[in-house]
Backbone bond lengths (Angstrom), bond angles and torsions (degrees), N, CA, C in turn:
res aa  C-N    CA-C-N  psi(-1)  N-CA   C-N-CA  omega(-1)  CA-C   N-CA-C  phi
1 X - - - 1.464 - - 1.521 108.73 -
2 X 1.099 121.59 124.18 1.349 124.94 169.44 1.467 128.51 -84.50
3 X 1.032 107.88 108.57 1.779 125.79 174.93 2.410 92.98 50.80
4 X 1.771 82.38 169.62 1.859 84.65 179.42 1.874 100.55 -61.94
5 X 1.480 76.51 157.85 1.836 81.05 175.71 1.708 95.23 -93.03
6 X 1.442 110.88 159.52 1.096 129.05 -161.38 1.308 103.37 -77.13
7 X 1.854 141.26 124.69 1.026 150.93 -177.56 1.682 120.94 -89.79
8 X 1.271 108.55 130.10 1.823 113.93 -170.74 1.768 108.72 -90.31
9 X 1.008 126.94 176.80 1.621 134.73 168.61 1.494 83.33 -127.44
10 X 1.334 112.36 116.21 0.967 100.80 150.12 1.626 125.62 -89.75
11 X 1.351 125.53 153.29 1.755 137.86 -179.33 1.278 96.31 -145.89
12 X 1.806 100.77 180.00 1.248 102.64 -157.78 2.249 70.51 -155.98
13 X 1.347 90.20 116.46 1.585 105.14 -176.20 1.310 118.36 -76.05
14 X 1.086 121.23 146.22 1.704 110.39 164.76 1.720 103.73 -110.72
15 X 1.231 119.61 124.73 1.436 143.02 -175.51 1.499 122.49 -103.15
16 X 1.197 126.59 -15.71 1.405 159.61 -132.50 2.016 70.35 -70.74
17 X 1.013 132.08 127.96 1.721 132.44 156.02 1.801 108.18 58.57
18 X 1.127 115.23 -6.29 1.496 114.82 156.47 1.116 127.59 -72.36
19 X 2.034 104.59 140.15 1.480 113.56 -150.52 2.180 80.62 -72.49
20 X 1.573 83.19 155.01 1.767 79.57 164.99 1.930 99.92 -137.32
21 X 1.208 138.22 161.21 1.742 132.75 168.33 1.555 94.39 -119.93
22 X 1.389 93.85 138.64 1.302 118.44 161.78 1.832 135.56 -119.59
23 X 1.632 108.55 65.21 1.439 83.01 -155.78 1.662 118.60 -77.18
24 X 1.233 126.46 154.17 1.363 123.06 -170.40 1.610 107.13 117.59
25 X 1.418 112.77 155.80 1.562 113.80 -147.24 1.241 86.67 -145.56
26 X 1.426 137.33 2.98 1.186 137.39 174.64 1.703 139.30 -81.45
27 X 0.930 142.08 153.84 1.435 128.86 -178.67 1.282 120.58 -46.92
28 X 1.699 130.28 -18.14 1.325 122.40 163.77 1.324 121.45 -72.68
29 X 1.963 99.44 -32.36 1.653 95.09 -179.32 1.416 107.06 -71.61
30 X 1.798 123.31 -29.98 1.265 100.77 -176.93 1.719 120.87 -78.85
31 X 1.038 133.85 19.71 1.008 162.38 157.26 1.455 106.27 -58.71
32 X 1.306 108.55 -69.46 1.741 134.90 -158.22 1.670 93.51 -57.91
33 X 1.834 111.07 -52.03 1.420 116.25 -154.17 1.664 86.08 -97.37
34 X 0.842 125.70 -12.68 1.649 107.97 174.38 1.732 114.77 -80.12
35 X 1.274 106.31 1.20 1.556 121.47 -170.27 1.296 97.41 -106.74
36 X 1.317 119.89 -44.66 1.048 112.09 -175.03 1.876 125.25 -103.77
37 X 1.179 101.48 4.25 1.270 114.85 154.07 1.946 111.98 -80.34
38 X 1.085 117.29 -43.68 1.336 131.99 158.88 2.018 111.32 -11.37
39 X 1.857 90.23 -62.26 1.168 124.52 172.49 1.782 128.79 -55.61
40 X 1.445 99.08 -18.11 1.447 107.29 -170.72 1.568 111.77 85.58
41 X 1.471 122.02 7.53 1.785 107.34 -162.15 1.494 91.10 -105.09
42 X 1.773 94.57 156.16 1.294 96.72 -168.72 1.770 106.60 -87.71
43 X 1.018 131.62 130.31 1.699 142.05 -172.61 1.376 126.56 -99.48
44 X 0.793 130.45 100.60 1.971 140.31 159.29 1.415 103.76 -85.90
45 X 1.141 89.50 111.06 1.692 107.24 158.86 1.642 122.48 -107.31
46 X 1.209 113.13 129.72 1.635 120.35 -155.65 1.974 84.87 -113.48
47 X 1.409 101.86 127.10 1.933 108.51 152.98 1.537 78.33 159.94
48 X 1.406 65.22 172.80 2.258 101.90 -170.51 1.060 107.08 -70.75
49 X 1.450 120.62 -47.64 1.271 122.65 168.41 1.582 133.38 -132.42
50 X 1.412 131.20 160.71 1.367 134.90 -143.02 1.344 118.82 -149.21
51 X 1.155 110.90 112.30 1.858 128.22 -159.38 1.787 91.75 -36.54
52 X 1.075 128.93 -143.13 1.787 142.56 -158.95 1.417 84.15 -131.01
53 X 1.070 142.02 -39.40 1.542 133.32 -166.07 1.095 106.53 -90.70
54 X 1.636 134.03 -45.23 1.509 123.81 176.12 1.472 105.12 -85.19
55 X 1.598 132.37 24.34 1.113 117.04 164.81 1.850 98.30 -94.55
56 X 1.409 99.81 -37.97 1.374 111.61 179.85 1.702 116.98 -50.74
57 X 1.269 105.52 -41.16 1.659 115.86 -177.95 1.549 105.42 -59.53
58 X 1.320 104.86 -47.00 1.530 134.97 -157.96 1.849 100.56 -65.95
59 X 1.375 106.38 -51.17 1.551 112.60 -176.49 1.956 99.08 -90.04
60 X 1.328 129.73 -6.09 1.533 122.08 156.01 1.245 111.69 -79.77
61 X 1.532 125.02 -22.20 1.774 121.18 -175.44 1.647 95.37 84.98
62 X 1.278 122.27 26.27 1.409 127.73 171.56 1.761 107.61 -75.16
63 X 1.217 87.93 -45.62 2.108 88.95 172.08 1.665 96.88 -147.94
64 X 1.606 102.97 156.09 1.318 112.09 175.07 2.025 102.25 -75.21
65 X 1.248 93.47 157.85 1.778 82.66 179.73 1.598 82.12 -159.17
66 X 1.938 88.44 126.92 1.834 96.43 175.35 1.396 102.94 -110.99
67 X 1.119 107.21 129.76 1.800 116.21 173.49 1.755 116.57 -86.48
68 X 1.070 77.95 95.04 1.666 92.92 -172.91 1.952 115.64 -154.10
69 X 0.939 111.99 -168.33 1.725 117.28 164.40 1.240 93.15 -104.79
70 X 1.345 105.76 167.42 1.404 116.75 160.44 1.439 111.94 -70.25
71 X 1.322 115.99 152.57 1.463 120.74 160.56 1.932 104.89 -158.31
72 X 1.508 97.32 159.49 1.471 92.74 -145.11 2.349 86.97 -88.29
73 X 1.338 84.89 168.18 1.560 83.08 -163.52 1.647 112.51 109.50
74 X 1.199 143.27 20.80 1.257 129.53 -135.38 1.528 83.65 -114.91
75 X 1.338 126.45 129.54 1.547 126.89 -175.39 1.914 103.83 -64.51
76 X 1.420 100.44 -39.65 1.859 118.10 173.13 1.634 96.68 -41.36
77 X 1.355 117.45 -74.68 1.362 109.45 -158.25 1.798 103.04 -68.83
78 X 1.208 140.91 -53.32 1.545 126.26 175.38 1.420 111.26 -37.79
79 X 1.390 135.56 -41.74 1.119 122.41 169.64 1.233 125.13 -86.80
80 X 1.521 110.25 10.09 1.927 98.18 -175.39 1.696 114.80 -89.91
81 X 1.432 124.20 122.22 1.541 106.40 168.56 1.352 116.76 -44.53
82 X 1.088 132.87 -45.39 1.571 141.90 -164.40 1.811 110.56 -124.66
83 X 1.260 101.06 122.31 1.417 97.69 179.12 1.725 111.64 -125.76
84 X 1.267 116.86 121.79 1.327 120.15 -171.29 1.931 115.18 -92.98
85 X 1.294 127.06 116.39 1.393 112.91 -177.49 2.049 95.44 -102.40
86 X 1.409 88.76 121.94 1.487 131.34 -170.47 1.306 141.79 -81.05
87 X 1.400 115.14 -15.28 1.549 118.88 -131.52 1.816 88.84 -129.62
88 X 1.291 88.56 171.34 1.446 103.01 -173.68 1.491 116.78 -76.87
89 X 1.690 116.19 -19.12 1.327 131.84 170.14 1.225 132.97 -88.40
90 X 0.927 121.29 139.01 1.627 129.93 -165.45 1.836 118.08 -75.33
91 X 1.758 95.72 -39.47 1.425 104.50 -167.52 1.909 90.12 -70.67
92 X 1.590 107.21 -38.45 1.213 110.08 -165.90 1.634 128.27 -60.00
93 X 1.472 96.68 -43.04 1.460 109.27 170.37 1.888 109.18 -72.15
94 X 0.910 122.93 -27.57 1.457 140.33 -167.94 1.695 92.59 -84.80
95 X 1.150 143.88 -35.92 1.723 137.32 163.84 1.184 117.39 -83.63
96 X 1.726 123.11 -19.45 1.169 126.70 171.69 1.911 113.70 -66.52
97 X 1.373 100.50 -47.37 1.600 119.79 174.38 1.857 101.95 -59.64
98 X 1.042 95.16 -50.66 1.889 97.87 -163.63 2.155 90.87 -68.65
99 X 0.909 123.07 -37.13 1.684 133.09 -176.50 1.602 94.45 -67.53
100 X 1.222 132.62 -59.10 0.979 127.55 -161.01 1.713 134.59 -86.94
101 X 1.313 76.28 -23.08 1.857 111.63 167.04 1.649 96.89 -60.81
102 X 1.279 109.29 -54.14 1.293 116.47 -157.88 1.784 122.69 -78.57
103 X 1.633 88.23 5.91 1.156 115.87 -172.86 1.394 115.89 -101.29
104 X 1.629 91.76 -27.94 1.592 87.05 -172.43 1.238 117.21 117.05
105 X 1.654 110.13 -20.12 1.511 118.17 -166.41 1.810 110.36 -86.21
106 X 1.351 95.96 174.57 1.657 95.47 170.76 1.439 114.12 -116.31
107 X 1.657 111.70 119.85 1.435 118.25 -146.00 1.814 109.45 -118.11
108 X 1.144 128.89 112.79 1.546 117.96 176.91 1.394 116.37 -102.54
109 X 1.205 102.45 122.00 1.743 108.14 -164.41 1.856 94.04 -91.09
110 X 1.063 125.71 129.80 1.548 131.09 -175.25 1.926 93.30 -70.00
111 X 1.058 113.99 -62.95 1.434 112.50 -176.40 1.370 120.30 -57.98
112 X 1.492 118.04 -22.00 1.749 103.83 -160.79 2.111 91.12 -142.12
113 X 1.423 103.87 48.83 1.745 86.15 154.27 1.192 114.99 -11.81
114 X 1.244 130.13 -93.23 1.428 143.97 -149.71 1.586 99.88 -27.67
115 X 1.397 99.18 -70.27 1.661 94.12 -171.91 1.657 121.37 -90.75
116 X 1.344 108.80 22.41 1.970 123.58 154.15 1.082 110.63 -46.77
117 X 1.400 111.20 148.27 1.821 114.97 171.45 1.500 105.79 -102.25
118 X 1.257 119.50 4.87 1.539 144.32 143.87 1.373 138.33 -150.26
119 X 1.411 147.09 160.06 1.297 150.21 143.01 1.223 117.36 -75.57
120 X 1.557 115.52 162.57 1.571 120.43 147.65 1.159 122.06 -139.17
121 X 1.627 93.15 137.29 1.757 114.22 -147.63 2.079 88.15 -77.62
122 X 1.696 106.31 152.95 1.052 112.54 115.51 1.553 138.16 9.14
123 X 1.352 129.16 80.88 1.548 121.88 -161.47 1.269 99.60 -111.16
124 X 1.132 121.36 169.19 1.745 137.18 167.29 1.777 107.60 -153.22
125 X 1.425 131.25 88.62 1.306 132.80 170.39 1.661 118.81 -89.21
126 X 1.118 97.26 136.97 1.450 113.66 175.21 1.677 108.98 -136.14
127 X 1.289 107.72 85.38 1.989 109.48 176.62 1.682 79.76 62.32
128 X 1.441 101.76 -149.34 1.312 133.49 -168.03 1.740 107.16 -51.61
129 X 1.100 122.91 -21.21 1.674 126.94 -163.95 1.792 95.50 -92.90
130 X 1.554 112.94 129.22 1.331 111.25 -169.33 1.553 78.17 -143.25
131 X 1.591 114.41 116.05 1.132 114.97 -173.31 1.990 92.27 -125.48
132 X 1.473 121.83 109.92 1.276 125.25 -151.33 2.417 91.19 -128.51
133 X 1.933 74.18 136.55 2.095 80.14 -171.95 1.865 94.96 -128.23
134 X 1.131 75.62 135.22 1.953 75.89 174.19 2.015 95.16 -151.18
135 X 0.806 105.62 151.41 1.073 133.32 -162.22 2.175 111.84 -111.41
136 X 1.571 87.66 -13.77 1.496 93.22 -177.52 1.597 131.67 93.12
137 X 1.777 87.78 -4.57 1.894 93.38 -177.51 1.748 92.03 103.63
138 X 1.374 128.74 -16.92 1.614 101.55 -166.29 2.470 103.17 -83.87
139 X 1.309 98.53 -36.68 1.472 95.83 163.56 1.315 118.63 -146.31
140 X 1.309 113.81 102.86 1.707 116.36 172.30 1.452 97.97 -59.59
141 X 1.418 129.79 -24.54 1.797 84.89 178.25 1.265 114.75 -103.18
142 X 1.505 125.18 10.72 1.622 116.29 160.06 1.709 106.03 -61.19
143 X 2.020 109.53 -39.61 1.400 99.24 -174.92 1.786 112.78 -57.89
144 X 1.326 93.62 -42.65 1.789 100.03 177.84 1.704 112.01 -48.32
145 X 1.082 111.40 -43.11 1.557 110.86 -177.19 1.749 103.67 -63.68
146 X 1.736 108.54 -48.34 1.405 74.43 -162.69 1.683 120.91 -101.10
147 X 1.667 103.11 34.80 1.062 126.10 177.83 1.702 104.55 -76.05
148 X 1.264 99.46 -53.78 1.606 121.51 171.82 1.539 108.94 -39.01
149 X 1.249 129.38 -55.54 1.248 164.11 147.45 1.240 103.26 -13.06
150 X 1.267 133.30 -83.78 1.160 166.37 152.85 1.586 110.19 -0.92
151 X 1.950 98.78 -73.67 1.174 122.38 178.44 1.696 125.72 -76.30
152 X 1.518 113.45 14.60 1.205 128.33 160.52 1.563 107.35 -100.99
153 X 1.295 103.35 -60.37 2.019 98.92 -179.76 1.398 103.68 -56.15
154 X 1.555 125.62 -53.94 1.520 96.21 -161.85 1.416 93.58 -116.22
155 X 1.535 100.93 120.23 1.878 111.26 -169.29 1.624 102.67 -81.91
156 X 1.288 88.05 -158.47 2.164 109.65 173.77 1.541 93.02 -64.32
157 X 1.225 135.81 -31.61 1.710 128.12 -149.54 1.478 92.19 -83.84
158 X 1.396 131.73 -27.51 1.577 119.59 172.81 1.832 109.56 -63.83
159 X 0.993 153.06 -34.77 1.274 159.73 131.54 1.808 102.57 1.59
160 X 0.650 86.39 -92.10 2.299 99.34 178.44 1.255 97.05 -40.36
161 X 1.214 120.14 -42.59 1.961 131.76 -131.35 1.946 83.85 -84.28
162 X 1.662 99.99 -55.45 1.395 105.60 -172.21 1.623 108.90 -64.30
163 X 1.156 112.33 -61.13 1.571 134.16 178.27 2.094 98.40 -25.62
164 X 1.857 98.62 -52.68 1.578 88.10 176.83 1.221 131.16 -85.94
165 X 1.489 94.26 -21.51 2.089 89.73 174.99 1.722 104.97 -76.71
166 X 1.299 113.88 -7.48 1.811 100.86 165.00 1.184 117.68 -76.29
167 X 1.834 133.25 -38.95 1.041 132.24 146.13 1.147 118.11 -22.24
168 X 1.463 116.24 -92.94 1.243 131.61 -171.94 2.214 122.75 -47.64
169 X 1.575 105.25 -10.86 1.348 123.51 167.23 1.390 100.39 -77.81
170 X 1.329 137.16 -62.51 1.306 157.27 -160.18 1.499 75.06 -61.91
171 X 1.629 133.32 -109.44 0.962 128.38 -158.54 1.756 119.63 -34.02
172 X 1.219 145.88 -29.44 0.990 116.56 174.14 1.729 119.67 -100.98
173 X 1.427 110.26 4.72 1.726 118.60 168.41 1.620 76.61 -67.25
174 X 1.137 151.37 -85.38 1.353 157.19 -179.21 1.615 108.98 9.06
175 X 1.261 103.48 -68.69 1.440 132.80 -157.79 1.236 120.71 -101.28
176 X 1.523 124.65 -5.34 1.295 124.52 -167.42 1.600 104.19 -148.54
177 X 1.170 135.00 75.25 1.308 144.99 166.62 1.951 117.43 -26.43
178 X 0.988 97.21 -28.17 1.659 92.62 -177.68 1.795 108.68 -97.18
179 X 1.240 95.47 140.07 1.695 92.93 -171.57 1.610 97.08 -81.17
180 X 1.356 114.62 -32.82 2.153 98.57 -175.97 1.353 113.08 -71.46
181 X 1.495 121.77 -15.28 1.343 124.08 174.08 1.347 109.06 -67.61
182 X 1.447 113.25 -45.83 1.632 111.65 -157.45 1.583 81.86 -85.03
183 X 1.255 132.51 -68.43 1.716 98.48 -173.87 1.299 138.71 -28.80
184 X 1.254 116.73 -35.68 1.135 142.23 167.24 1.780 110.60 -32.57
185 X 1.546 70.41 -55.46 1.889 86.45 -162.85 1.970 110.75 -72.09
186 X 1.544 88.20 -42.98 1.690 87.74 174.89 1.533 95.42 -53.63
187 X 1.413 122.76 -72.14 1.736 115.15 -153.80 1.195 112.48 -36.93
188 X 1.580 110.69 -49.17 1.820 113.05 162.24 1.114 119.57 -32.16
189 X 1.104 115.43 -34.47 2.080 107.35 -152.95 2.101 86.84 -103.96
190 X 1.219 118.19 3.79 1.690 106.48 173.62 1.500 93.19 -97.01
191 X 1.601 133.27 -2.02 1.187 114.39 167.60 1.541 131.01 -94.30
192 X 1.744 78.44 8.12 2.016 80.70 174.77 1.586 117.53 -76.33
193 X 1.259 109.53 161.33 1.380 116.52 174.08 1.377 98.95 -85.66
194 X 1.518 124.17 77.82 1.545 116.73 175.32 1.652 98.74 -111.37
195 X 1.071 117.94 -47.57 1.705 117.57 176.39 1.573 119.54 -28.78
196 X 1.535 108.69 -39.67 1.911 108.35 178.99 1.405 98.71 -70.60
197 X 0.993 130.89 -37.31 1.368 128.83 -166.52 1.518 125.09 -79.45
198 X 1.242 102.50 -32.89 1.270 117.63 168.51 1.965 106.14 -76.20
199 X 1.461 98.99 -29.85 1.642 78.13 173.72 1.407 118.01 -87.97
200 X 1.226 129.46 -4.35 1.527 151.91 -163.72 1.858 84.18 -94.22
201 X 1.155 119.55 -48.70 1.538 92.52 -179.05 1.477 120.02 -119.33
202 X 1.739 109.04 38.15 1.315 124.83 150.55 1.280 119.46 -73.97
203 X 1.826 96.07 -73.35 1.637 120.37 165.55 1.632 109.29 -31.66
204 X 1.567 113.92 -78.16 1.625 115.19 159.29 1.538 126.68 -11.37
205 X 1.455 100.49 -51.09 1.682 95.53 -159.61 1.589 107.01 68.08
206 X 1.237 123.42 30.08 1.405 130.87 162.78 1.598 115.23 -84.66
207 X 1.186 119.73 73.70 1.381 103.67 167.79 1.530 127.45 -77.48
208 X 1.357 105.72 -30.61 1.460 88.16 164.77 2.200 130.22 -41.87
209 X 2.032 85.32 -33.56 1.727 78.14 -168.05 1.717 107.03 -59.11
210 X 2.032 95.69 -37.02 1.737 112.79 163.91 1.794 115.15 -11.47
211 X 1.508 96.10 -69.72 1.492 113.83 -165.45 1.300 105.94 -66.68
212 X 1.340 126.41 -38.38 1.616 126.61 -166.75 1.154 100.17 -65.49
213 X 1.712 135.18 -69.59 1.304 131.49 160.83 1.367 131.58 -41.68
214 X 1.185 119.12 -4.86 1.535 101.16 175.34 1.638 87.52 -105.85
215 X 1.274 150.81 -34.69 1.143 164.21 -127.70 2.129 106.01 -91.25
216 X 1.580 79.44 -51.23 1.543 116.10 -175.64 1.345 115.53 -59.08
217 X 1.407 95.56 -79.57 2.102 125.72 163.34 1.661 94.07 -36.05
218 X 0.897 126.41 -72.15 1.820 135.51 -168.55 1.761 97.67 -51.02
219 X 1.336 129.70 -48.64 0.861 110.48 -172.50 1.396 128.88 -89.23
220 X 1.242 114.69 -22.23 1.502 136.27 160.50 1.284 123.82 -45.03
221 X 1.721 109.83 -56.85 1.728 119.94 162.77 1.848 102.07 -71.52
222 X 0.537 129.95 -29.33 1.524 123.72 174.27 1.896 107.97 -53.87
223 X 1.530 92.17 -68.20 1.362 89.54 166.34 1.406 136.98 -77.22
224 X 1.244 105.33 -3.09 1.774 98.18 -175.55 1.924 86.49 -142.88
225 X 1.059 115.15 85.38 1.632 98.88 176.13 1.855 88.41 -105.73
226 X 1.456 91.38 101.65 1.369 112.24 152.74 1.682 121.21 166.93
227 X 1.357 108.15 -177.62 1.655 105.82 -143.38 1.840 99.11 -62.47
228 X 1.062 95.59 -15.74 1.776 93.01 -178.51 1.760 99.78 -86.15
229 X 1.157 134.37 -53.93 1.571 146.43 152.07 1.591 89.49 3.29
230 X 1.446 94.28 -89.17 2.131 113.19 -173.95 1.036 118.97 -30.83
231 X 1.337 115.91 -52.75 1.356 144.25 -163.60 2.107 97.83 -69.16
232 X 0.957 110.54 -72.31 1.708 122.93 166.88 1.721 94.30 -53.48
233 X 0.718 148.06 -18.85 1.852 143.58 -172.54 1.720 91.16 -83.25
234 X 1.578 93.73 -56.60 1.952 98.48 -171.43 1.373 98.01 -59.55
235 X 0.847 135.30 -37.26 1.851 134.22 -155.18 1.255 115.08 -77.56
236 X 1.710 102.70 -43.96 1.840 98.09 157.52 1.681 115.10 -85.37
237 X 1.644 137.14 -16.51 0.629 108.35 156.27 1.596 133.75 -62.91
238 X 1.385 113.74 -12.95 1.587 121.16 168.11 1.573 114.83 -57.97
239 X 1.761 106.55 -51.32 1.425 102.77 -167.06 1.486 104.48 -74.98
240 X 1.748 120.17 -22.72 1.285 109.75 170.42 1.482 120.22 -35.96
241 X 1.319 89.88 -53.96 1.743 113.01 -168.12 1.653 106.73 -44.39
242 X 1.225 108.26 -50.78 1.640 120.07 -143.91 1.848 74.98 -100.35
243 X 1.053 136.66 -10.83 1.639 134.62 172.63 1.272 110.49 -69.75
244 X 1.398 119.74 -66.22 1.576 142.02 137.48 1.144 119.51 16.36
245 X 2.178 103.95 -76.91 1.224 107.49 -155.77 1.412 115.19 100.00
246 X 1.692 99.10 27.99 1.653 113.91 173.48 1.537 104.63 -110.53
């Protein structure tokens, strides 16, 4: 084994209207800006030329896109939080990193992990649940496998699942002044059988069953936010279940 392998922090960014650069016009960069449009950040992508999809973004005003080469000086990259080097060239992505480094910025070169001032892992999103695998650069496709992995245990039904226990959090910070009570009460509510149901009317395409449970649950903790409340919440979520055909 040669020397320690190099160690990550992982974080989790907020992008929401942040400038981001992308130079390269290729299917990895559109990759890069479809991730990070994902994100809400706003994206310039710099090259001569531009896959069919970032021409498409480009003529909606979805991202600015300059048709050019790179060249160093670029007003895009001083202002970008995140700068991605893109391109099919080595010298090119390799001055983009050394420009941006030198900037201060945090730069991911597609060709040369090793010397990135970050990676990006492997993702699997569901609504609010961002369950992210990286491996460190030694095999992107072990991360790919157990992304796959990933995206069988926790399906589309975590999406709703999260979406209602934020509701249903909101409503009892509302209603319940003591913080050991309301913990209390969330840990309760991860012992309901709400997850089958929510996948029963993913799979389905039942949104009505969607609406009844979030509708139901909301009004129940509204009126009863406490451990007996939860407890009566699980009990019809049980007979839901066994109503169902769970």
């Amino acid at each position: 084994m040669a020397g320690k392998p190099k160690t990550y922090y992982p974080i989790m960014l907020a992008l929401q209207e942040k400038p981001c650069l992308v130079v390269g016009g290729g299917q990895v960069a559109e990759r890069k800006v479809g991730a990070l449009l994902e994100a809400g950040a706003h994206v310039t992508v710099v090259s001569p030329q531009f896959t069919p999809q970032l021409e498409a973004w480009a003529a909606q005003g979805v991202i600015a896109a300059l048709p050019s080469r790179y060249a160093p000086g670029l007003p895009a990259l001083s202002e970008a939080r995140l700068v991605f080097a893109a391109t099919d060239d080595a010298s090119v992505n390799a001055a983009v990193r050394a420009e941006a480094e030198a900037l201060g910025k945090l730069v991911n070169a597609a060709d040369d992990a090793a010397a990135s001032g970050f990676i990006v892992p492997a993702a699997v999103r569901r609504g609010r649940l961002t369950l992210a695998v990286s491996t460190a650069g030694a095999s992107p496709a072990v991360a790919a496998m157990v992304r796959r992995q990933l995206e069988e245990t926790f399906g589309p039904e975590y999406g709703p699942y999260l979406e209602l226990l934020h509701e249903l959090r909101l409503a009892v910070q509302g209603a319940v002044p003591d913080s050991g009570v309301r913990q209390e009460l969330f840990r309760a509510m991860l012992g309901w059988d709400l997850l089958p149901l929510l996948r029963v009317a993913e799979q389905t395409a039942r949104d009505e069953l969607q609406n009844e449970l979030q509708n139901e649950l909301l009004r129940r903790v509204k009126a009863d936010p406490t451990a007996e409340g939860i407890r009566a919440a699980g009990e019809w979520l049980r007979l839901k279940g066994a109503e169902t055909g769970l």
